[in-house]
Structure formats: C-alpha cells, structure tokens
PDB file of N, CA, C and O in Angstrom, chain B, residues numbered from 101:
ATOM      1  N   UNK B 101     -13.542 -52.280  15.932  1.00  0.00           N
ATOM      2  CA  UNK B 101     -12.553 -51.677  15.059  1.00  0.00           C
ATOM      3  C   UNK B 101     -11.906 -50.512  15.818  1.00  0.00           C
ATOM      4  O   UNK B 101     -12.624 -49.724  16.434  1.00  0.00           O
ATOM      5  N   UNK B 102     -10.564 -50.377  15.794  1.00  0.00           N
ATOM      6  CA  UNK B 102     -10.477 -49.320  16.281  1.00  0.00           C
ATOM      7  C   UNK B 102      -9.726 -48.120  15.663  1.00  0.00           C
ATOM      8  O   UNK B 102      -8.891 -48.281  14.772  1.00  0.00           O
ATOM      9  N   UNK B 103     -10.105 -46.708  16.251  1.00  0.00           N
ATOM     10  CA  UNK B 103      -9.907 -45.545  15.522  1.00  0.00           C
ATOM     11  C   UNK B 103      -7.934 -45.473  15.423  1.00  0.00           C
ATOM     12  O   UNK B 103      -7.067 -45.653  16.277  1.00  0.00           O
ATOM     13  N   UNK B 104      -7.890 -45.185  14.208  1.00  0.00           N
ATOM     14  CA  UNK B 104      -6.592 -44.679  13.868  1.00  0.00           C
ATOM     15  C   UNK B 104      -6.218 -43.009  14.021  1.00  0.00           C
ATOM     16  O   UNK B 104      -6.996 -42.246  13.450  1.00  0.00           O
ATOM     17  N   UNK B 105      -5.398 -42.582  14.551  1.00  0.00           N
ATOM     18  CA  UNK B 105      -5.294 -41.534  15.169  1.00  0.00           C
ATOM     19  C   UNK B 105      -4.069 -40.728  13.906  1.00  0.00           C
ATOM     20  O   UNK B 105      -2.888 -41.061  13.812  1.00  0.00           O
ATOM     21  N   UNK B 106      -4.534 -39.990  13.330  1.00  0.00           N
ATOM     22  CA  UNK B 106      -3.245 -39.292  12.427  1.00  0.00           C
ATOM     23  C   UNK B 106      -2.223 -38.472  13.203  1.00  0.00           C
ATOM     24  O   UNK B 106      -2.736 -38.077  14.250  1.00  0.00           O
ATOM     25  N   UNK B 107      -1.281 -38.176  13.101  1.00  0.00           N
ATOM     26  CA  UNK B 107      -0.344 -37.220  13.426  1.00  0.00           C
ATOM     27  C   UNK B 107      -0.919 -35.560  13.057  1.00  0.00           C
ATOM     28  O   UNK B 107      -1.108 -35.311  11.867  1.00  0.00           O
ATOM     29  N   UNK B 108      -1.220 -34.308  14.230  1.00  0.00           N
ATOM     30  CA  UNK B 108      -1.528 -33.114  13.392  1.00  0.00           C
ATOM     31  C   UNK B 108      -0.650 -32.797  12.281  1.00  0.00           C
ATOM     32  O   UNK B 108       0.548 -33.023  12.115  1.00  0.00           O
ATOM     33  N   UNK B 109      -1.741 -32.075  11.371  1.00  0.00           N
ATOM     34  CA  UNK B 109      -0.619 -31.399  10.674  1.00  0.00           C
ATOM     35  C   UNK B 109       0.123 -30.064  10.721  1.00  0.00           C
ATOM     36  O   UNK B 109      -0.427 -29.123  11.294  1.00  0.00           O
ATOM     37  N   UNK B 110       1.130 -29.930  10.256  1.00  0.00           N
ATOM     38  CA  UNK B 110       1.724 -28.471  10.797  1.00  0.00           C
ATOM     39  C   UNK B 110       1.442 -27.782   9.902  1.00  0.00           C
ATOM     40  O   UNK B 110       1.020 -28.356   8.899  1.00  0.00           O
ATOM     41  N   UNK B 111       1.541 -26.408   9.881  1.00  0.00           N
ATOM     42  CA  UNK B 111       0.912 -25.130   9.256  1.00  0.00           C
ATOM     43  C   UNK B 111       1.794 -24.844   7.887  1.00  0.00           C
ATOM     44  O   UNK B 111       3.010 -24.979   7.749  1.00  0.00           O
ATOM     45  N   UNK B 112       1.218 -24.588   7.315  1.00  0.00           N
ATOM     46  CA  UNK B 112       2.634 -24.439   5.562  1.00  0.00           C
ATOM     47  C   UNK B 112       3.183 -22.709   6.512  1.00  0.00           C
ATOM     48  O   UNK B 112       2.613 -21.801   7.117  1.00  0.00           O
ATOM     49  N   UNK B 113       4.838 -23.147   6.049  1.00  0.00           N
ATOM     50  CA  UNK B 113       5.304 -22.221   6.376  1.00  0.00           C
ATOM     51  C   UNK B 113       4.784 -20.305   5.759  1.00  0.00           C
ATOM     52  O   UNK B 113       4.118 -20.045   4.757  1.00  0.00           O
ATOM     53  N   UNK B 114       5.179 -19.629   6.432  1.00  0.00           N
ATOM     54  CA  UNK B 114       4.438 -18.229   5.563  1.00  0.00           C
ATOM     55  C   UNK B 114       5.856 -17.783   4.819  1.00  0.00           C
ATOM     56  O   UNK B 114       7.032 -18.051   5.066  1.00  0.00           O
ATOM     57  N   UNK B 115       5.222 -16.994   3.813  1.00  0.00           N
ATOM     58  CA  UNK B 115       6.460 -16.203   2.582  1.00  0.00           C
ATOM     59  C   UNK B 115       6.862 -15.612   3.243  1.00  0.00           C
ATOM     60  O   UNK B 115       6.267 -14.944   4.090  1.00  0.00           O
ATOM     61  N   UNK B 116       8.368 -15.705   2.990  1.00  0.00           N
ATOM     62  CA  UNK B 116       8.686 -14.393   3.061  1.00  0.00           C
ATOM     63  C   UNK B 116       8.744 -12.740   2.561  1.00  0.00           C
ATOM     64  O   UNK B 116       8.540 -12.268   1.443  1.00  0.00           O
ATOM     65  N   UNK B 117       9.037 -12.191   3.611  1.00  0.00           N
ATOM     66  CA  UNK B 117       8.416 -10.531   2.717  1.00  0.00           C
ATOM     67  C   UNK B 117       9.057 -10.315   1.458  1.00  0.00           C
ATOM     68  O   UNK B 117      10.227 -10.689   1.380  1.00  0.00           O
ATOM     69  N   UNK B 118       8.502  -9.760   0.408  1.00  0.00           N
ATOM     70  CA  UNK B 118       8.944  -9.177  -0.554  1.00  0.00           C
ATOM     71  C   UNK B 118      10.370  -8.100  -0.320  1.00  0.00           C
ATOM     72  O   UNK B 118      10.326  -7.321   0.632  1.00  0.00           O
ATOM     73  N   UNK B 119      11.756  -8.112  -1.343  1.00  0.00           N
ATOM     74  CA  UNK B 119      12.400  -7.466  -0.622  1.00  0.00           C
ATOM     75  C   UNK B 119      12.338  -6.076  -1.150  1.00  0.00           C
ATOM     76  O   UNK B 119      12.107  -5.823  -2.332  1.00  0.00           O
ATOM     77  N   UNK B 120      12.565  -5.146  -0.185  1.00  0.00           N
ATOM     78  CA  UNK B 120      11.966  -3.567  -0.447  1.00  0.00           C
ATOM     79  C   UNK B 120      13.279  -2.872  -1.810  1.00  0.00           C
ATOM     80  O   UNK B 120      14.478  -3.147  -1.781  1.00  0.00           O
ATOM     81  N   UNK B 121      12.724  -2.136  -2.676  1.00  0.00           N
ATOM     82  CA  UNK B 121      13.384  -2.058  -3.738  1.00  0.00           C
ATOM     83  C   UNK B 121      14.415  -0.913  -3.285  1.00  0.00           C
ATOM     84  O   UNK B 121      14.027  -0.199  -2.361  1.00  0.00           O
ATOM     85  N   UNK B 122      16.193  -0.551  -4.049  1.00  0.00           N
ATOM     86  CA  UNK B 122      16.634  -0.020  -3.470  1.00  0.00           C
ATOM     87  C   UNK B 122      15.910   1.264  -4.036  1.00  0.00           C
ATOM     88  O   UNK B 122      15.151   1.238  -5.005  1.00  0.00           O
ATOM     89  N   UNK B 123      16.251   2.431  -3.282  1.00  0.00           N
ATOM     90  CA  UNK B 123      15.541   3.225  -3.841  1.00  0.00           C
ATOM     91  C   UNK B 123      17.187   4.299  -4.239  1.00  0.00           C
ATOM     92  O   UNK B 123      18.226   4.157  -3.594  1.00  0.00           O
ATOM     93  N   UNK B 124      17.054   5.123  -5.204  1.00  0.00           N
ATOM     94  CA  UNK B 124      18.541   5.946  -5.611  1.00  0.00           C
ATOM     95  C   UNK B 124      18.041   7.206  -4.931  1.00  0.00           C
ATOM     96  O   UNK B 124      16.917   7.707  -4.934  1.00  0.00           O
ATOM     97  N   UNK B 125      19.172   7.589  -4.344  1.00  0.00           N
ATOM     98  CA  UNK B 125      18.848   9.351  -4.075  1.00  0.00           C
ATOM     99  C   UNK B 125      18.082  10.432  -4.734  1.00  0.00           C
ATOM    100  O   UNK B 125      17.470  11.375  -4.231  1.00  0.00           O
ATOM    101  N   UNK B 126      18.333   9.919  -6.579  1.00  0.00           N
ATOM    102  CA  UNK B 126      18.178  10.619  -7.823  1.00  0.00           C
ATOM    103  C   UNK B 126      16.262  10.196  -7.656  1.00  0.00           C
ATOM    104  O   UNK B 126      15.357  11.030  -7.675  1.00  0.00           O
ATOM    105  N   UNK B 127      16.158   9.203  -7.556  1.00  0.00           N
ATOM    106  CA  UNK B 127      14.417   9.010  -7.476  1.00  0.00           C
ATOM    107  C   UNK B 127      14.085   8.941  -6.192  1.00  0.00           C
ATOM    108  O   UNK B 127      12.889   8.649  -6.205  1.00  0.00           O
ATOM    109  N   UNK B 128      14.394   9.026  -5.230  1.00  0.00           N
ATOM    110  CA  UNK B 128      13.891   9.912  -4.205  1.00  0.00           C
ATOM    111  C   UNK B 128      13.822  11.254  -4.061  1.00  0.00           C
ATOM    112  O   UNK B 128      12.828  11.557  -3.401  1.00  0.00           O
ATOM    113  N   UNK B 129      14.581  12.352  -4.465  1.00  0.00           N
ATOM    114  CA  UNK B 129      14.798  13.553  -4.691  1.00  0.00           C
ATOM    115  C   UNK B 129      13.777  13.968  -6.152  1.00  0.00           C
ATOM    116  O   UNK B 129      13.561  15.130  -6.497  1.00  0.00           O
ATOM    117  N   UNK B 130      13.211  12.671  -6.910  1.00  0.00           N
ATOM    118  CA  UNK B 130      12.113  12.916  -8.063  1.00  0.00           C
ATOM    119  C   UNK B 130      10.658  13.220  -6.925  1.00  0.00           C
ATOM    120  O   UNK B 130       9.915  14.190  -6.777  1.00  0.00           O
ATOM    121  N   UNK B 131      10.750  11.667  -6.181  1.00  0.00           N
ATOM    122  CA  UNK B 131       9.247  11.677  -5.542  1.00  0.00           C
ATOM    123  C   UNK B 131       9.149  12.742  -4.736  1.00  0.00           C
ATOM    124  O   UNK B 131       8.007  13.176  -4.883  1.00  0.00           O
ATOM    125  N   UNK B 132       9.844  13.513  -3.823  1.00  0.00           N
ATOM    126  CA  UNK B 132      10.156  14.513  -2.589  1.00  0.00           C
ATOM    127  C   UNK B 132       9.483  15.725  -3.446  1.00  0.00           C
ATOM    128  O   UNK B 132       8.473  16.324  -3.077  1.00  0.00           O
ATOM    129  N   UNK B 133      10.493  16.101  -5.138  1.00  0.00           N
ATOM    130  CA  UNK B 133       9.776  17.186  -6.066  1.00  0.00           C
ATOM    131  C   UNK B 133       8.012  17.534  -6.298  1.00  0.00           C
ATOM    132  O   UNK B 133       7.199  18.458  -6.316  1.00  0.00           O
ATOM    133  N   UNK B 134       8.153  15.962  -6.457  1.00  0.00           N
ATOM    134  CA  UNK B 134       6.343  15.880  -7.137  1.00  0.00           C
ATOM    135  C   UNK B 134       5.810  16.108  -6.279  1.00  0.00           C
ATOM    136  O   UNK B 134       5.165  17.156  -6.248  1.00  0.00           O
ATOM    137  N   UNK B 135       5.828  15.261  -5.213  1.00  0.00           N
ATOM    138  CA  UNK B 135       5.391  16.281  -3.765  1.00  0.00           C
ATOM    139  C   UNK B 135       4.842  17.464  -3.673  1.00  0.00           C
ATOM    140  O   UNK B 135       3.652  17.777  -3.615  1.00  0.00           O
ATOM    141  N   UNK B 136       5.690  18.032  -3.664  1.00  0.00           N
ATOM    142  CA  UNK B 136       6.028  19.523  -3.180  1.00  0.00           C
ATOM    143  C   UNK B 136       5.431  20.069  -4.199  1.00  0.00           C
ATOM    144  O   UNK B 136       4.725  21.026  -3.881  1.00  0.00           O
ATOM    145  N   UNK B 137       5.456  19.789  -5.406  1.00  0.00           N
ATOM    146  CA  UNK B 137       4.768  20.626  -6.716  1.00  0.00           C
ATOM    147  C   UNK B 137       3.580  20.473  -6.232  1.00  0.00           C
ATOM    148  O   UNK B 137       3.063  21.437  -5.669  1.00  0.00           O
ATOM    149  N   UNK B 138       2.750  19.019  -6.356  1.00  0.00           N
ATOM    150  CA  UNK B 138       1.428  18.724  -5.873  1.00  0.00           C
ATOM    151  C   UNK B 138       0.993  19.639  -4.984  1.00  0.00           C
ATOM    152  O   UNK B 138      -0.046  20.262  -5.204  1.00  0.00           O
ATOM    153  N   UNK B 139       1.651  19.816  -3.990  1.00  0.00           N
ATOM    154  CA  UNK B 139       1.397  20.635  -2.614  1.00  0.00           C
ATOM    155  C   UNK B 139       1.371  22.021  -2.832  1.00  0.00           C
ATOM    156  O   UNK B 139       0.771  22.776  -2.067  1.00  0.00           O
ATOM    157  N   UNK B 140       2.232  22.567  -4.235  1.00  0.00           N
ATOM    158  CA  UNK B 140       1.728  23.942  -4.233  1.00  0.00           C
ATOM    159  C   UNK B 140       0.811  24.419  -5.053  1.00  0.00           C
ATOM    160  O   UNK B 140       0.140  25.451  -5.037  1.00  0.00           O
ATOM    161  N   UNK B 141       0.904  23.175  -6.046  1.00  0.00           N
ATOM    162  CA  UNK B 141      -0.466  23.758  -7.238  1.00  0.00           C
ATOM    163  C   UNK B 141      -1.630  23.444  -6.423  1.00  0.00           C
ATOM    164  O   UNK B 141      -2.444  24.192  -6.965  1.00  0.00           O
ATOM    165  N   UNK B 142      -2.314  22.821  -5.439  1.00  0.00           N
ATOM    166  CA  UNK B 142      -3.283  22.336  -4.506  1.00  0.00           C
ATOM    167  C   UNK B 142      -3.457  23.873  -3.375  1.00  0.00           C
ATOM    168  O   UNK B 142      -4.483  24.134  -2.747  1.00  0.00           O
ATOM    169  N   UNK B 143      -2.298  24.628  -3.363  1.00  0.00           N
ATOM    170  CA  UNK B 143      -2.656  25.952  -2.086  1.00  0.00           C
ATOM    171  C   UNK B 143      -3.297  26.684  -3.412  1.00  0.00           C
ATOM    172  O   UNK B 143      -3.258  26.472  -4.624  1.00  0.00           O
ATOM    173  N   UNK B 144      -4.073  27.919  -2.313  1.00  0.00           N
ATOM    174  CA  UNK B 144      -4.617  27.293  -0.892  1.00  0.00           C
ATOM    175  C   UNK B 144      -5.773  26.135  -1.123  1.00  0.00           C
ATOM    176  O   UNK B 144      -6.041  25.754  -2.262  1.00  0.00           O
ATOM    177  N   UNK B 145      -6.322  25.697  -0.155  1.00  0.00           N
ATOM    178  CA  UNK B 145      -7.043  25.018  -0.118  1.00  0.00           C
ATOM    179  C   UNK B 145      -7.551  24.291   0.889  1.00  0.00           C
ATOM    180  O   UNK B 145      -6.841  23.506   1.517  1.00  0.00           O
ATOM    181  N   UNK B 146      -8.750  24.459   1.137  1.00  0.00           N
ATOM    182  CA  UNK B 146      -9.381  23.822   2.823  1.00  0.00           C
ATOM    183  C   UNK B 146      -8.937  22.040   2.829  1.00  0.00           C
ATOM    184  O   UNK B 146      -8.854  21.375   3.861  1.00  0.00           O
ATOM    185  N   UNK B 147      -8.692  21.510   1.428  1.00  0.00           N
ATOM    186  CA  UNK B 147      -9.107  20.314   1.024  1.00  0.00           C
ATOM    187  C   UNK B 147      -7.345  19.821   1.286  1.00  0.00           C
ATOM    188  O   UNK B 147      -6.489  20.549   0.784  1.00  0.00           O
ATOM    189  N   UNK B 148      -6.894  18.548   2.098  1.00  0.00           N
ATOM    190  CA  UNK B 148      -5.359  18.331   1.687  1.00  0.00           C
ATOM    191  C   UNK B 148      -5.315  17.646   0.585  1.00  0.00           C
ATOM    192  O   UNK B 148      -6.236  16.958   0.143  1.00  0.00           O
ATOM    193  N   UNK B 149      -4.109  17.825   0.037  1.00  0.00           N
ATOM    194  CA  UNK B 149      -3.525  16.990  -1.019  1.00  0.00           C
ATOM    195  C   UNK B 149      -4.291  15.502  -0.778  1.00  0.00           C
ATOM    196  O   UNK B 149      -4.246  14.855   0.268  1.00  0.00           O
ATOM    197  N   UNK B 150      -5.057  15.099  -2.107  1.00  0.00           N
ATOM    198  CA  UNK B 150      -5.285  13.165  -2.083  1.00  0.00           C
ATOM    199  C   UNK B 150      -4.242  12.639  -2.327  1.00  0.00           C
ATOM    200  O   UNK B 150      -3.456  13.515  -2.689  1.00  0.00           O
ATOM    201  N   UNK B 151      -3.626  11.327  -2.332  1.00  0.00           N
ATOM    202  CA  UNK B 151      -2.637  10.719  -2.512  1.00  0.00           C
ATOM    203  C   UNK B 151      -3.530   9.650  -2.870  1.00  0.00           C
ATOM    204  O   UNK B 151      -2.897   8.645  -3.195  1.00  0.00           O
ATOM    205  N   UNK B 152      -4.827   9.507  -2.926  1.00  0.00           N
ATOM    206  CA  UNK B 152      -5.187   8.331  -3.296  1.00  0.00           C
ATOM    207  C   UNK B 152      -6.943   8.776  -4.224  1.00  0.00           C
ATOM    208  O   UNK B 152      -7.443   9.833  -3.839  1.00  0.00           O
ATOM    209  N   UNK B 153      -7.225   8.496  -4.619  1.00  0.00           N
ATOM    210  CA  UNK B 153      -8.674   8.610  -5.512  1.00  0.00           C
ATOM    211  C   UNK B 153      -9.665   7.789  -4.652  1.00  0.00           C
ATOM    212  O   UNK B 153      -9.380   6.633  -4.343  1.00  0.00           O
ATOM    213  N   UNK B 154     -10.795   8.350  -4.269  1.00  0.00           N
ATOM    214  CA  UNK B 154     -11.824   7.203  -3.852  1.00  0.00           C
ATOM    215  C   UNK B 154     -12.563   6.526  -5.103  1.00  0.00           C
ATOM    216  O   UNK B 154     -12.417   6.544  -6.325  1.00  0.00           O
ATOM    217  N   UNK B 155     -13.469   5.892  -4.143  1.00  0.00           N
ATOM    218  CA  UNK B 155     -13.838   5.099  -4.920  1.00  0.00           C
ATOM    219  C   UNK B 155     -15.191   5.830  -5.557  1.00  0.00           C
ATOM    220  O   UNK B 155     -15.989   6.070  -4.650  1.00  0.00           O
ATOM    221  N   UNK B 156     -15.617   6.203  -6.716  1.00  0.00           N
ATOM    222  CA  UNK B 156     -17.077   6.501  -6.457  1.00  0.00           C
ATOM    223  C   UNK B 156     -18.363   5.753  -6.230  1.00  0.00           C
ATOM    224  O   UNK B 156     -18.396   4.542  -6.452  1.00  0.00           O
ATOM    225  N   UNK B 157     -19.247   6.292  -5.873  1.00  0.00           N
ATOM    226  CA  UNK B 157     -20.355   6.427  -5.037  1.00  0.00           C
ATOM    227  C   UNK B 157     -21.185   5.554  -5.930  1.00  0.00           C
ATOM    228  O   UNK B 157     -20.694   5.558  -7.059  1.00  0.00           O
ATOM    229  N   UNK B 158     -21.940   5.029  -5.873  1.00  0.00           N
ATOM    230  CA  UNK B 158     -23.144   4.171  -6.486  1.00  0.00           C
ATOM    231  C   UNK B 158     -24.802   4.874  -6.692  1.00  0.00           C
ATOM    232  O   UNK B 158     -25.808   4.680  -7.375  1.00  0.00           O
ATOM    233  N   UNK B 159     -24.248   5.908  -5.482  1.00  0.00           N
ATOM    234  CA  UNK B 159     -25.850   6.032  -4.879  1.00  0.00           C
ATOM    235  C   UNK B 159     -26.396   7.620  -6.103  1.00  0.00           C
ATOM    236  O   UNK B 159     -25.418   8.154  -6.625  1.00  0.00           O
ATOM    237  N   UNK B 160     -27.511   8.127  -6.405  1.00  0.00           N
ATOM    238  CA  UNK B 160     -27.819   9.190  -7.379  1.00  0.00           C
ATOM    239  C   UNK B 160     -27.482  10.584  -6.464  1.00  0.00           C
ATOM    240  O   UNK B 160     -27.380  10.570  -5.237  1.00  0.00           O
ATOM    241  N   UNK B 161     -27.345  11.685  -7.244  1.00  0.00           N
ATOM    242  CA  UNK B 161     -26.805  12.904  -6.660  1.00  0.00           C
ATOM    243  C   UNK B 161     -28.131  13.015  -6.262  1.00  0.00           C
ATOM    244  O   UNK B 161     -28.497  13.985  -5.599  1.00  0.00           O
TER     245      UNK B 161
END
C-alpha cells in the first residue's frame, strides 16, 4: 500500500491590530491633569506614584 502524502498546511493568517482610539486634545489634557494631581497629592514621598495595584499576597503577615 502506499503512503499518501498531504500537502502542508499553512498557518491561519494573524489579526490584525486593534485600531488605536482617536484620542481629543480635551481628554488628553483630562489624563495629563489627573496625572499631575495624583503626583501632587502622593509628594512627598519615598514611594512613586502606582499606576497599577498589585496583586495581594497569599502568604500570612
């Protein structure tokens, strides 16, 4: 008997990127504010501004 040989197959094409939202001057000049507020209610401080929350810990104090 002999072996039948398939054709490879080709790779599924990849997405394309998501398209980036426009952004208005008026809400950029919002996010730039909050910023800057963040940044002064946070002085002084050894610690920088988070921009992100961790995750907490599992383990006992």
């Amino acid at each position: 008997m002999k072996a039948v040989q398939k054709p490879p197959m080709k790779p599924a094409p990849l997405p394309s990127p998501a398209p980036k939202p426009k952004v208005t001057p008026a809400a950029e000049s919002h996010t730039e504010h909050a910023l800057d507020e963040a940044l002064a209610e946070s002085f002084p401080s050894s610690d920088p501004v988070a921009v992100t929350v961790p995750k907490p810990s599992n383990s006992p104090l």
